[in-house]
N, CA, C and O atoms as a Tripos MOL2 file, in Angstrom:
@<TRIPOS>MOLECULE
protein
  288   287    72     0     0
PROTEIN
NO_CHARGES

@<TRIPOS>ATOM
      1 N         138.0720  190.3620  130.8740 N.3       1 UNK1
      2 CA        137.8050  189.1350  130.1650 C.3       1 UNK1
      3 C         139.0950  188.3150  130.0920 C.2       1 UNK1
      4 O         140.1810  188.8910  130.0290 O.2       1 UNK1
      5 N         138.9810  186.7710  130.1000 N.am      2 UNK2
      6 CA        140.2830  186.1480  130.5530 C.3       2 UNK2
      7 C         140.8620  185.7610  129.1520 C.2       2 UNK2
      8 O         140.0500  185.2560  128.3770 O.2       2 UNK2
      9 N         142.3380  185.9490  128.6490 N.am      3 UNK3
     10 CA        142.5030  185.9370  127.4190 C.3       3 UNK3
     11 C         142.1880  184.1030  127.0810 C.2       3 UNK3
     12 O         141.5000  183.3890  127.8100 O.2       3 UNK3
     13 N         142.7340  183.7520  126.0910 N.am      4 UNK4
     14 CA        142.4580  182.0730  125.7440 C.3       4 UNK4
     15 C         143.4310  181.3570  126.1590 C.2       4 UNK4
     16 O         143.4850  180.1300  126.0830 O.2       4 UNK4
     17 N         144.4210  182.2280  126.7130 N.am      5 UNK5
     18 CA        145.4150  180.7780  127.6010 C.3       5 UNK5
     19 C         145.2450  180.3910  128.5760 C.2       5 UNK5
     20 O         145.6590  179.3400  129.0650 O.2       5 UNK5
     21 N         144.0580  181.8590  129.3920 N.am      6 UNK6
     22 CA        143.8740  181.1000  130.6510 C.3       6 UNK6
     23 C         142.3370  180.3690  130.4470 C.2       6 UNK6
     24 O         141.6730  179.6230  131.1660 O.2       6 UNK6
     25 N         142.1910  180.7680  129.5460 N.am      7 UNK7
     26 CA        140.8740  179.5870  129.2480 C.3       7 UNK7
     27 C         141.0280  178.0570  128.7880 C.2       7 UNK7
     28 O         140.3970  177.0580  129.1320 O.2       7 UNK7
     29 N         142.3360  178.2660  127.6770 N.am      8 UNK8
     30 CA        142.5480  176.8100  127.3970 C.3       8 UNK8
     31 C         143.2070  175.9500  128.7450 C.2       8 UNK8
     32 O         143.5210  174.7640  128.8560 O.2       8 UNK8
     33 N         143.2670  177.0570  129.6760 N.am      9 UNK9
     34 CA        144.1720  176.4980  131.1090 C.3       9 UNK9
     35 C         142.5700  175.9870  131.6450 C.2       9 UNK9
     36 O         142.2870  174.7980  131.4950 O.2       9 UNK9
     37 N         141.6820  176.8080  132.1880 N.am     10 UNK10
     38 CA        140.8720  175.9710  132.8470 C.3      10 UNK10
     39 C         140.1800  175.1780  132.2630 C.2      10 UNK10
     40 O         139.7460  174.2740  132.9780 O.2      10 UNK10
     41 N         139.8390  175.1520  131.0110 N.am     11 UNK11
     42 CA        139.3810  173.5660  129.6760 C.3      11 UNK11
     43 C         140.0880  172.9710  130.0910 C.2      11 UNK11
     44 O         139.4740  172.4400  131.0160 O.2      11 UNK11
     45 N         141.8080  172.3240  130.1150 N.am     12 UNK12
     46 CA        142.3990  171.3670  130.6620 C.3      12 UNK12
     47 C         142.2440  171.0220  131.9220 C.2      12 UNK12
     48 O         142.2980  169.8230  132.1970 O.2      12 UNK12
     49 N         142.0280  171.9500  132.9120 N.am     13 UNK13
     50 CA        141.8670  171.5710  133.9850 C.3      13 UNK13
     51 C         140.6840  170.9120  134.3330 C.2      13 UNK13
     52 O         140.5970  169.9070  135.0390 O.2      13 UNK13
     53 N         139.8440  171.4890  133.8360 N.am     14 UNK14
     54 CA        138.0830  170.6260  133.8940 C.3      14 UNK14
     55 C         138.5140  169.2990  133.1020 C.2      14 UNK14
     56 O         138.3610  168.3220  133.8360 O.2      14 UNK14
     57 N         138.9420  169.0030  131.9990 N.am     15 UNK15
     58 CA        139.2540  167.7940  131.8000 C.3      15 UNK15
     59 C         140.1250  167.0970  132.5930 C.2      15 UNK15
     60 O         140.0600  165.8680  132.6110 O.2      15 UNK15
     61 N         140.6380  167.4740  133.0130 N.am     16 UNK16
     62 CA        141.7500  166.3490  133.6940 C.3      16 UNK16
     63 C         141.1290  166.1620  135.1200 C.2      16 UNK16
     64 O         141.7980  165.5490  135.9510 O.2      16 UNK16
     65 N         139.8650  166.6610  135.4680 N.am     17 UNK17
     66 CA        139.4090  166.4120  136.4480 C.3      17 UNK17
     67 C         138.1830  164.8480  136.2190 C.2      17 UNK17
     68 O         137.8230  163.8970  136.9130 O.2      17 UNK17
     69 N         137.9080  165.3820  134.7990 N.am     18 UNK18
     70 CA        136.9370  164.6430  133.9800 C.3      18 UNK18
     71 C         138.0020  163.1760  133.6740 C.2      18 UNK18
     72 O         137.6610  162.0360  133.9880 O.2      18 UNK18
     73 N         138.8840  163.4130  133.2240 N.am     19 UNK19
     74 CA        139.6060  162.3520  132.9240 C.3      19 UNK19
     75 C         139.8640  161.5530  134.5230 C.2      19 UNK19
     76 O         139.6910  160.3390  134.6220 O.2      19 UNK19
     77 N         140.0870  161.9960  135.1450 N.am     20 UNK20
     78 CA        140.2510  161.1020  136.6510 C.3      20 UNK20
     79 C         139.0470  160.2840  137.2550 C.2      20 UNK20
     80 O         138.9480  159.3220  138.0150 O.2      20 UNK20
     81 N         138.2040  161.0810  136.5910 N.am     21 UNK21
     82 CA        136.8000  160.8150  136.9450 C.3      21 UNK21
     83 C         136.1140  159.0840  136.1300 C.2      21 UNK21
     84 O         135.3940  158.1450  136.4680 O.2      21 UNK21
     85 N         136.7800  159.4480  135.1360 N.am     22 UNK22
     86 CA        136.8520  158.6150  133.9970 C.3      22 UNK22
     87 C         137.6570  157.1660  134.7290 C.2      22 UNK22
     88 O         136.8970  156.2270  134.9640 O.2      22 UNK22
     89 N         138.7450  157.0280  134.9870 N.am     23 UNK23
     90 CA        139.7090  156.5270  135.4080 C.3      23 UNK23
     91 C         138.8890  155.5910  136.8120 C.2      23 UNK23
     92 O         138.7770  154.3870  137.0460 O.2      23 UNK23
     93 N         138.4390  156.8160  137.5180 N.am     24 UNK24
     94 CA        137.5850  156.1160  139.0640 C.3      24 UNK24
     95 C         136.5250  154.9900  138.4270 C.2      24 UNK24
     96 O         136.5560  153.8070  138.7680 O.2      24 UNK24
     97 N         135.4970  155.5810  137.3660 N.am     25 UNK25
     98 CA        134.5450  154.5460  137.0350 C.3      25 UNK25
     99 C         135.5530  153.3080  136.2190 C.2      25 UNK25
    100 O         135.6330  152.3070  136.9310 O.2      25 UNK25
    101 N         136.0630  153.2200  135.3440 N.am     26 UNK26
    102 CA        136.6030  152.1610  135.1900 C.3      26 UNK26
    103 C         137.4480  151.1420  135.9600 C.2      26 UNK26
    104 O         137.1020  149.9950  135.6750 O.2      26 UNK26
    105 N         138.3180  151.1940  136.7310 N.am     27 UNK27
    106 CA        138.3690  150.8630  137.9950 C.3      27 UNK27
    107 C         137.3290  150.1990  138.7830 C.2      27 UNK27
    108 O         137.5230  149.0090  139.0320 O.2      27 UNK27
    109 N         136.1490  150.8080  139.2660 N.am     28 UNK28
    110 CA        135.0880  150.6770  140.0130 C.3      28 UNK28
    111 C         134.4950  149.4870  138.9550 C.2      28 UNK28
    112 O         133.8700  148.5730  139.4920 O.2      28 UNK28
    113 N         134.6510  149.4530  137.5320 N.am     29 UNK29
    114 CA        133.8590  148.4520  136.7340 C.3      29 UNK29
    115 C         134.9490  147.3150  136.3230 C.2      29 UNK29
    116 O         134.4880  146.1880  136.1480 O.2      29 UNK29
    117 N         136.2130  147.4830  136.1680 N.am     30 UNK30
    118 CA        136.9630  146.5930  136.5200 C.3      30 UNK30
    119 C         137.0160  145.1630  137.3240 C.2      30 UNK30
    120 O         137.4100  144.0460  136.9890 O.2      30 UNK30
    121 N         136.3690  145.7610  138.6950 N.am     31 UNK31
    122 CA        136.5150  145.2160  139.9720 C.3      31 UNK31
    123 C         135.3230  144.2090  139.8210 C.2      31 UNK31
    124 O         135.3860  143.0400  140.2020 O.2      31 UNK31
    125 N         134.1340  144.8300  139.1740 N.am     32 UNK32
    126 CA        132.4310  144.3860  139.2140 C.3      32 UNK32
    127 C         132.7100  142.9040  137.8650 C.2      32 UNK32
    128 O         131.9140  141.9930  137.6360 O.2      32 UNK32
    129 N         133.9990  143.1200  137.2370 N.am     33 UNK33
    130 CA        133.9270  142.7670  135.8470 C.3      33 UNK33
    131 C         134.7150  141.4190  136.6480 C.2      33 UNK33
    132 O         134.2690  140.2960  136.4150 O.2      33 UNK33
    133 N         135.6230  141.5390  137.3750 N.am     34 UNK34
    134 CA        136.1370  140.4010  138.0420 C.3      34 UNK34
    135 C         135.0440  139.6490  138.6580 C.2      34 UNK34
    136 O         134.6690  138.5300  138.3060 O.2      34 UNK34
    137 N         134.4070  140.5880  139.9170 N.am     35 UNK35
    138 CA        133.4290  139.8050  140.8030 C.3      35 UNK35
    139 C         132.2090  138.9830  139.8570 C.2      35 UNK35
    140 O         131.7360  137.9460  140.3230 O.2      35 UNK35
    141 N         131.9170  139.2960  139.0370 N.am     36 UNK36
    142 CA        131.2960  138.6950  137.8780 C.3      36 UNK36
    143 C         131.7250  137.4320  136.9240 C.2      36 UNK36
    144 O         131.0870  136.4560  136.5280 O.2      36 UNK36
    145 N         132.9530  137.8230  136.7420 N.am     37 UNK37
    146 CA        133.8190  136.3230  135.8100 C.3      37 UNK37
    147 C         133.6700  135.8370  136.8070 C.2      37 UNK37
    148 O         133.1620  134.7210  136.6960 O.2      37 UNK37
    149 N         133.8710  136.1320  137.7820 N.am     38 UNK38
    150 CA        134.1350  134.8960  139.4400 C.3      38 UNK38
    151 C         133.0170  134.3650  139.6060 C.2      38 UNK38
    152 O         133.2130  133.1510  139.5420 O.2      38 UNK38
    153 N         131.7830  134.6020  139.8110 N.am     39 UNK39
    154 CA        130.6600  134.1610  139.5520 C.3      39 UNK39
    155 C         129.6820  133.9790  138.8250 C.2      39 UNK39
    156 O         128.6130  134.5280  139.0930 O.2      39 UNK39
    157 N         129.7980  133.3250  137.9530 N.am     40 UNK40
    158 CA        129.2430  133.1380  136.4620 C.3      40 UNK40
    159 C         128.4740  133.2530  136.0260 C.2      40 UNK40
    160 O         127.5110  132.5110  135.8320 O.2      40 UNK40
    161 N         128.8410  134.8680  135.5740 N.am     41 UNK41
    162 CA        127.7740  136.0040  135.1380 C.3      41 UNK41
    163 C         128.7270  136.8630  133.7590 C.2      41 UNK41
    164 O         128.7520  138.0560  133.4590 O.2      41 UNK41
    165 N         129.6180  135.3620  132.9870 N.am     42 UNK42
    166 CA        129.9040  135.8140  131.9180 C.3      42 UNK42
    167 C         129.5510  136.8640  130.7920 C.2      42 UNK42
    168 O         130.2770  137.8240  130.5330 O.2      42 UNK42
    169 N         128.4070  136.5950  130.1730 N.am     43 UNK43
    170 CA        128.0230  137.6560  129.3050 C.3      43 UNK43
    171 C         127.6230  138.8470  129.9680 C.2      43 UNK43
    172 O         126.9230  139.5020  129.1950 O.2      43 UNK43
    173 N         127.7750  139.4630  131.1660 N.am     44 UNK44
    174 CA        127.7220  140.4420  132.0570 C.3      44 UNK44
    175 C         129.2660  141.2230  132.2020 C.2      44 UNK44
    176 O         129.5730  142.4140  132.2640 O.2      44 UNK44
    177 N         130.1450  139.8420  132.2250 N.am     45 UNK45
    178 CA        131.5350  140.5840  131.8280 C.3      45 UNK45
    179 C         131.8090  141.1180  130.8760 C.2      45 UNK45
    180 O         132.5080  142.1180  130.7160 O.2      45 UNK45
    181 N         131.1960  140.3970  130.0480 N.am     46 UNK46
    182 CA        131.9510  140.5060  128.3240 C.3      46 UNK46
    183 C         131.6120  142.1690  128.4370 C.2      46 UNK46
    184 O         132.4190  143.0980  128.3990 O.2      46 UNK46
    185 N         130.2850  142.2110  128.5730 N.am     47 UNK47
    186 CA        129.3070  143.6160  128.3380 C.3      47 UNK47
    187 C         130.4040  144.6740  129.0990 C.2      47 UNK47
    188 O         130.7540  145.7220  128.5570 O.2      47 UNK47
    189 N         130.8260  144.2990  130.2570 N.am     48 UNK48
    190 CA        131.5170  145.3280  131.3630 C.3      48 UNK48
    191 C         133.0660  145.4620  130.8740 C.2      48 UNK48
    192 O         133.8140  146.3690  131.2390 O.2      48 UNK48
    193 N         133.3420  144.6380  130.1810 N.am     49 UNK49
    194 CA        135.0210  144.5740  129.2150 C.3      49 UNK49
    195 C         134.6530  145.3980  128.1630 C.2      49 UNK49
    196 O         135.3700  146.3860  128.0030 O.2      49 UNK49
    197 N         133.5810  145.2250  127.2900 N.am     50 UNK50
    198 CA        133.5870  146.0780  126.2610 C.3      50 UNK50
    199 C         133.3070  147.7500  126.7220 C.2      50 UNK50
    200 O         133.6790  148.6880  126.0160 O.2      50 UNK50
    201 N         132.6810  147.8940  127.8600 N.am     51 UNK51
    202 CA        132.5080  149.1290  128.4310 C.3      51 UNK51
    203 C         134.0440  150.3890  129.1770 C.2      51 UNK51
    204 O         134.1720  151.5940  129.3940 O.2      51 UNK51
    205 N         135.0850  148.8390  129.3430 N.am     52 UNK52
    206 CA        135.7320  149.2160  129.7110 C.3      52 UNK52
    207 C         136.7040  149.7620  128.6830 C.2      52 UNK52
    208 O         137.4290  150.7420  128.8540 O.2      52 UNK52
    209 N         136.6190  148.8730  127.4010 N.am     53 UNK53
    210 CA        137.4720  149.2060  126.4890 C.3      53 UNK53
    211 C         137.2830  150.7450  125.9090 C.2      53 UNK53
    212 O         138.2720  151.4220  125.6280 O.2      53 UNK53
    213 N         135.8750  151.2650  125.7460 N.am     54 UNK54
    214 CA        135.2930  152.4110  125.5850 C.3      54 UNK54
    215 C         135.8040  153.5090  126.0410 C.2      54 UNK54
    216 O         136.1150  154.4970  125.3760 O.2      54 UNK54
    217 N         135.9360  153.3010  127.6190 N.am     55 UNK55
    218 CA        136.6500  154.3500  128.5270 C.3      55 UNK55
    219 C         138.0990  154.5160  127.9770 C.2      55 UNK55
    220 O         138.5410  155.6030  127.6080 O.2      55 UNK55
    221 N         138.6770  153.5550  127.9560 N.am     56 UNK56
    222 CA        140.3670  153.3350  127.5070 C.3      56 UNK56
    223 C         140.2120  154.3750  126.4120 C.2      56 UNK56
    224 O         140.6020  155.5200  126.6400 O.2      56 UNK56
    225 N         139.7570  154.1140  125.4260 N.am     57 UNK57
    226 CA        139.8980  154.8180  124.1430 C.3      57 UNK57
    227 C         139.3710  156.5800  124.4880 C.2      57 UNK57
    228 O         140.0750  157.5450  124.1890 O.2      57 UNK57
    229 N         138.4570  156.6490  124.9390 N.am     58 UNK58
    230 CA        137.8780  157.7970  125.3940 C.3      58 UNK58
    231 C         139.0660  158.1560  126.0160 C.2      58 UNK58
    232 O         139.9660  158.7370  125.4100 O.2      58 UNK58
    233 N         139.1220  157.8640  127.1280 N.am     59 UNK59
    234 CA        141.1230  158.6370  127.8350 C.3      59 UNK59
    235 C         142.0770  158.8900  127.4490 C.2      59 UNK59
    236 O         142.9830  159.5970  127.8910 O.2      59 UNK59
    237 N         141.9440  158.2420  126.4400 N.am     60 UNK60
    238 CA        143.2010  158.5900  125.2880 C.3      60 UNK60
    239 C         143.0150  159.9490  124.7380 C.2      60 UNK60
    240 O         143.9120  160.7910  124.7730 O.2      60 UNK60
    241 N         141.9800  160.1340  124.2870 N.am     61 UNK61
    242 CA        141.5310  161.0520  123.1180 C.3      61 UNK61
    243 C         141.5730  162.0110  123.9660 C.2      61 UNK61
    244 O         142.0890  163.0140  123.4730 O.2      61 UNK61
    245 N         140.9690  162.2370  125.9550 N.am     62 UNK62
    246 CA        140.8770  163.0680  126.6210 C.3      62 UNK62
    247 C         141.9810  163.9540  126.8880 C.2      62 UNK62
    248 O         142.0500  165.1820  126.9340 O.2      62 UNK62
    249 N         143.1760  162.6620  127.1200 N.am     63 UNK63
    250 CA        144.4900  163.1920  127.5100 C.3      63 UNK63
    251 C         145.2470  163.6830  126.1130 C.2      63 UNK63
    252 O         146.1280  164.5410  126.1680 O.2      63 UNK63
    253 N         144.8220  163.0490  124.8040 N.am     64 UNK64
    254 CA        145.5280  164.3880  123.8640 C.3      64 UNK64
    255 C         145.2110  165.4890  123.7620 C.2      64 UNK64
    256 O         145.9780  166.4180  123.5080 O.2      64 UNK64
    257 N         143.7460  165.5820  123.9880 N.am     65 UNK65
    258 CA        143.2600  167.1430  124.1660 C.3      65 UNK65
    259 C         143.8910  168.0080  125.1870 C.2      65 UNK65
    260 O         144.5750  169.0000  124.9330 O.2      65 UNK65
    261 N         143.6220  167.5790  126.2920 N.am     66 UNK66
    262 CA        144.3650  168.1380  126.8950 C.3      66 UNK66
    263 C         145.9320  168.8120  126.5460 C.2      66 UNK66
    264 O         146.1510  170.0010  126.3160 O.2      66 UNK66
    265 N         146.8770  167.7700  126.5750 N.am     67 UNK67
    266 CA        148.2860  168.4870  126.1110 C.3      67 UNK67
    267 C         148.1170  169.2320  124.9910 C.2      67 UNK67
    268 O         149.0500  169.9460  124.6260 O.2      67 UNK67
    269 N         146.9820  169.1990  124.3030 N.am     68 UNK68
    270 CA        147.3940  170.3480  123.2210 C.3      68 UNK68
    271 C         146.8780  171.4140  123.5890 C.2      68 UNK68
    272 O         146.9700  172.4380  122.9130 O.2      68 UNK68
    273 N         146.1550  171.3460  124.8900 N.am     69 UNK69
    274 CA        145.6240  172.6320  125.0120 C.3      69 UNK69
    275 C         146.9140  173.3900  126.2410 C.2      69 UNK69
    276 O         147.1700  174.5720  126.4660 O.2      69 UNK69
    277 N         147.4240  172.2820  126.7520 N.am     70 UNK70
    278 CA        148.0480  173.1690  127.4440 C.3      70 UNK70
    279 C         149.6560  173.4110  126.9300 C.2      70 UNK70
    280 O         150.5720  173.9090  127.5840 O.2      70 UNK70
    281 N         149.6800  172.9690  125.7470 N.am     71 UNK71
    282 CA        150.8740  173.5790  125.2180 C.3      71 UNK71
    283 C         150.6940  175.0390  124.3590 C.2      71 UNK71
    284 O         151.6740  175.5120  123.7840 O.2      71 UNK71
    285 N         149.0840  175.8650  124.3050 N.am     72 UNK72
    286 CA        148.8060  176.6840  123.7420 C.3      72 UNK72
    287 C         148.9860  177.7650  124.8210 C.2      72 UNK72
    288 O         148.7510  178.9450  124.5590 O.2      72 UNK72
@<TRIPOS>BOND
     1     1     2 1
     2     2     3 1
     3     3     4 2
     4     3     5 am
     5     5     6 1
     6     6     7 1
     7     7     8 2
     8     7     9 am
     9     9    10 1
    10    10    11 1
    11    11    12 2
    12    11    13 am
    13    13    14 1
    14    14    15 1
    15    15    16 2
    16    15    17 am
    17    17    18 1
    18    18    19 1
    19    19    20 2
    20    19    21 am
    21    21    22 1
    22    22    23 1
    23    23    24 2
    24    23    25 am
    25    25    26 1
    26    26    27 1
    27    27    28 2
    28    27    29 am
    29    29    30 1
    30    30    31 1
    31    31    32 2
    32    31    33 am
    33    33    34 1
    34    34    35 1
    35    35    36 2
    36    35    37 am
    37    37    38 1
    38    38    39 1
    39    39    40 2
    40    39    41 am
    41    41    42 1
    42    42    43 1
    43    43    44 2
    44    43    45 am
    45    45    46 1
    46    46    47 1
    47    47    48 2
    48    47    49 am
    49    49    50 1
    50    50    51 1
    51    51    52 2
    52    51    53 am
    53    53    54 1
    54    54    55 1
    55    55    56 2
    56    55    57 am
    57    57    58 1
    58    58    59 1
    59    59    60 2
    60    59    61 am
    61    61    62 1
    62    62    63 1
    63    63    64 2
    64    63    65 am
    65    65    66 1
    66    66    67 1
    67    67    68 2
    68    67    69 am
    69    69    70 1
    70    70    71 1
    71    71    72 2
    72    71    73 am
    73    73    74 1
    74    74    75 1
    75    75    76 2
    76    75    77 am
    77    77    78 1
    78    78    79 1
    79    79    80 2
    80    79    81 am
    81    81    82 1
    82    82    83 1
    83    83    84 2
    84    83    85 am
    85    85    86 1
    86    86    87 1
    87    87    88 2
    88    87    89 am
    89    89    90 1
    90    90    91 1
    91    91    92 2
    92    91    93 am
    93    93    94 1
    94    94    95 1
    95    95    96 2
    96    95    97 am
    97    97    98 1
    98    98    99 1
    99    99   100 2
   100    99   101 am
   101   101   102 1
   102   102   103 1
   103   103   104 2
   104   103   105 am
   105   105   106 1
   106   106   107 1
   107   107   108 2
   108   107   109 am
   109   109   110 1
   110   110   111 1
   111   111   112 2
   112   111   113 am
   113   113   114 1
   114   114   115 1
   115   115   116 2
   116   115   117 am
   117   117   118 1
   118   118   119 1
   119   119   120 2
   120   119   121 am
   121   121   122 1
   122   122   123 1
   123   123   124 2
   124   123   125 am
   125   125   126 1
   126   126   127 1
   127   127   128 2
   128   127   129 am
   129   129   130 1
   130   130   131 1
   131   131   132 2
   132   131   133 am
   133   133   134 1
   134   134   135 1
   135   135   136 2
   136   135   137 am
   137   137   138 1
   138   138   139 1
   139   139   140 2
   140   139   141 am
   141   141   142 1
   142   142   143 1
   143   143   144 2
   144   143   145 am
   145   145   146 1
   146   146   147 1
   147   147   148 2
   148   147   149 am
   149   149   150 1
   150   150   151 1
   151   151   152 2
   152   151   153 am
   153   153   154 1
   154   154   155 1
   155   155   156 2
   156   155   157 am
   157   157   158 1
   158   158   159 1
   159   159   160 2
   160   159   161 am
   161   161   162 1
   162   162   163 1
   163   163   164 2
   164   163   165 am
   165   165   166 1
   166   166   167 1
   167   167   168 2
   168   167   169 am
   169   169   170 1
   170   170   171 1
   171   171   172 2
   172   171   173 am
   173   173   174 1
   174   174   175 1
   175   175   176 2
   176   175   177 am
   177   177   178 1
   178   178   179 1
   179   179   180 2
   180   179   181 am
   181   181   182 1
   182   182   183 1
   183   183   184 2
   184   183   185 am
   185   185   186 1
   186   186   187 1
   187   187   188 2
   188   187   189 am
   189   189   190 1
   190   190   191 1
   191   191   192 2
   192   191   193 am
   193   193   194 1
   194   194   195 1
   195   195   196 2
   196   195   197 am
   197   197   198 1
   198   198   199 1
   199   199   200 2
   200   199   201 am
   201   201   202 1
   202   202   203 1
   203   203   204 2
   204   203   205 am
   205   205   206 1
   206   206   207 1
   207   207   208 2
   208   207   209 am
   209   209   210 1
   210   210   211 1
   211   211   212 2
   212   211   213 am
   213   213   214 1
   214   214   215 1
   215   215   216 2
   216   215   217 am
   217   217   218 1
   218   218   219 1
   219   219   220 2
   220   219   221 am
   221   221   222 1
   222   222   223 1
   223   223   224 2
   224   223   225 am
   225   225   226 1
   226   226   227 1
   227   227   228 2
   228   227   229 am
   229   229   230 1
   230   230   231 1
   231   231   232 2
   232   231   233 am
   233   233   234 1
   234   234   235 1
   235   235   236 2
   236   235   237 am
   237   237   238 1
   238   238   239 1
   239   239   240 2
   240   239   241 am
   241   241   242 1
   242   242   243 1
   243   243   244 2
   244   243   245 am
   245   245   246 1
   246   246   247 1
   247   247   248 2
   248   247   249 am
   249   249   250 1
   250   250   251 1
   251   251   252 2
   252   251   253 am
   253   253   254 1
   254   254   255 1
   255   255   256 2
   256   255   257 am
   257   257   258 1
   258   258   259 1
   259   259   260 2
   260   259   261 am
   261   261   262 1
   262   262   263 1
   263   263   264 2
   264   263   265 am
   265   265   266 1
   266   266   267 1
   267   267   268 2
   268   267   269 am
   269   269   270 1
   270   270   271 1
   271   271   272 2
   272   271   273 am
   273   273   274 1
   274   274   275 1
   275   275   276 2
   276   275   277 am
   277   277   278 1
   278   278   279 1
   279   279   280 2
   280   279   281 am
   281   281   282 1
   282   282   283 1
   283   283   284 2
   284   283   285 am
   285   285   286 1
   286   286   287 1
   287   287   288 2
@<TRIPOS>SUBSTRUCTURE
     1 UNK1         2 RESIDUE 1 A UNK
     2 UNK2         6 RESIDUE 1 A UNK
     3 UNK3        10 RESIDUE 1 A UNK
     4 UNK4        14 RESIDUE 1 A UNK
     5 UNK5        18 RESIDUE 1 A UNK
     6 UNK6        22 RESIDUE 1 A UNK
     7 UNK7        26 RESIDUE 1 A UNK
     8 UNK8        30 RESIDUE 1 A UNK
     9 UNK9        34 RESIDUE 1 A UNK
    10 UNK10       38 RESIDUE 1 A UNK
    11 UNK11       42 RESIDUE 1 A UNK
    12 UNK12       46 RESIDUE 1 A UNK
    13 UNK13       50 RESIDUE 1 A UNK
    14 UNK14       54 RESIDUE 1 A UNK
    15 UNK15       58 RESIDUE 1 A UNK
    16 UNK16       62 RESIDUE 1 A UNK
    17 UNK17       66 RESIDUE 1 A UNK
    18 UNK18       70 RESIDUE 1 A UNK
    19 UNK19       74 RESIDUE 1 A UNK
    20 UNK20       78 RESIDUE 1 A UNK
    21 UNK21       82 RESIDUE 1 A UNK
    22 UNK22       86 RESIDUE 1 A UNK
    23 UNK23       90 RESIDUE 1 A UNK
    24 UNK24       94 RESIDUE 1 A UNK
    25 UNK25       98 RESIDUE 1 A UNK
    26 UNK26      102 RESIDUE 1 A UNK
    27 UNK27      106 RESIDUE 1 A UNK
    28 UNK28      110 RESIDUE 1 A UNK
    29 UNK29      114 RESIDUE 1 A UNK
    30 UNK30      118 RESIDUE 1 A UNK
    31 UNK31      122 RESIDUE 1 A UNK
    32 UNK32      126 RESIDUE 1 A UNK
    33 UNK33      130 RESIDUE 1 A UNK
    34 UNK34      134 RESIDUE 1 A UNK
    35 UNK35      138 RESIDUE 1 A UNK
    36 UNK36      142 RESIDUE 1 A UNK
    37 UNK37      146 RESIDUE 1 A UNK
    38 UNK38      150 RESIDUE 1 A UNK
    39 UNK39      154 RESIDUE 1 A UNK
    40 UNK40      158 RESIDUE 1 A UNK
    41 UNK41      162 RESIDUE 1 A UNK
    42 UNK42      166 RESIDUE 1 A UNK
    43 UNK43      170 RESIDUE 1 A UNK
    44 UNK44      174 RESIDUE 1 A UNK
    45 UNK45      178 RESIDUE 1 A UNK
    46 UNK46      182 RESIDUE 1 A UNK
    47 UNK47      186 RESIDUE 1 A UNK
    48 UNK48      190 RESIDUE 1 A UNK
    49 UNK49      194 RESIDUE 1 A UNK
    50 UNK50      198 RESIDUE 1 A UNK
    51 UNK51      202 RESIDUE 1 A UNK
    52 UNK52      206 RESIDUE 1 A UNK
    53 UNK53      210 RESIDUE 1 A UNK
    54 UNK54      214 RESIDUE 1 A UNK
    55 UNK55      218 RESIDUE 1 A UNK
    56 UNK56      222 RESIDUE 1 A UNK
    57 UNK57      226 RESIDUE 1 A UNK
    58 UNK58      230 RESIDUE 1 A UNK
    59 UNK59      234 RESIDUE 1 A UNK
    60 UNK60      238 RESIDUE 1 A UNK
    61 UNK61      242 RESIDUE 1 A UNK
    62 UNK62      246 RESIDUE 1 A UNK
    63 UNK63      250 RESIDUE 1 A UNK
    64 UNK64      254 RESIDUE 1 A UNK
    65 UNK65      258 RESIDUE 1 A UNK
    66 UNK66      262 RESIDUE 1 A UNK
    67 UNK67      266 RESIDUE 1 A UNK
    68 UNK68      270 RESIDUE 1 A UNK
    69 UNK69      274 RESIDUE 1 A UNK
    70 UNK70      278 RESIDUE 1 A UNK
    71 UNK71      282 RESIDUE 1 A UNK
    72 UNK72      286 RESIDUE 1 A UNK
C-alpha cells in the first residue's frame, strides 16, 4: 500500500495535469472572446470574460493545493 506522500505526490500530479488542462480551455476561450468583441457579439463576450474570470480564480486555488500537497 503506497504511504501518503506518494499519494499526495500523485493528487498533485493529477492536478497539475488538471490545472494545464484548465489553462488550455481558457486560452481556447480567450481567443473565441476576442473573435467575438471583433464581431459584435458583445454580450457573448461579456458571458466568455466572466467565464474566464472563473477559471483564473479556480487556478489559483488549484495551484495552492497543489504546493501544499507537495510540500507534505
Amino acid at each position: 500500500m503506497p504511504d501518503l506522500s506518494e499519494a499526495n505526490i500523485a493528487t498533485a500530479d493529477a492536478l497539475t495535469i488538471l490545472l494545464h488542462n484548465q489553462h488550455a480551455i481558457c486560452a481556447a476561450i480567450e481567443e473565441l472572446t476576442k473573435w467575438l468583441s471583433e464581431n459584435e457579439a458583445g454580450c457573448v463576450a461579456a458571458s466568455a470574460n466572466a467565464a474566464m474570470e472563473t477559471l483564473d480564480t479556480n487556478a489559483q486555488q488549484i495551484t495552492d493545493a497543489i504546493m501544499k500537497l507537495r510540500q507534505l
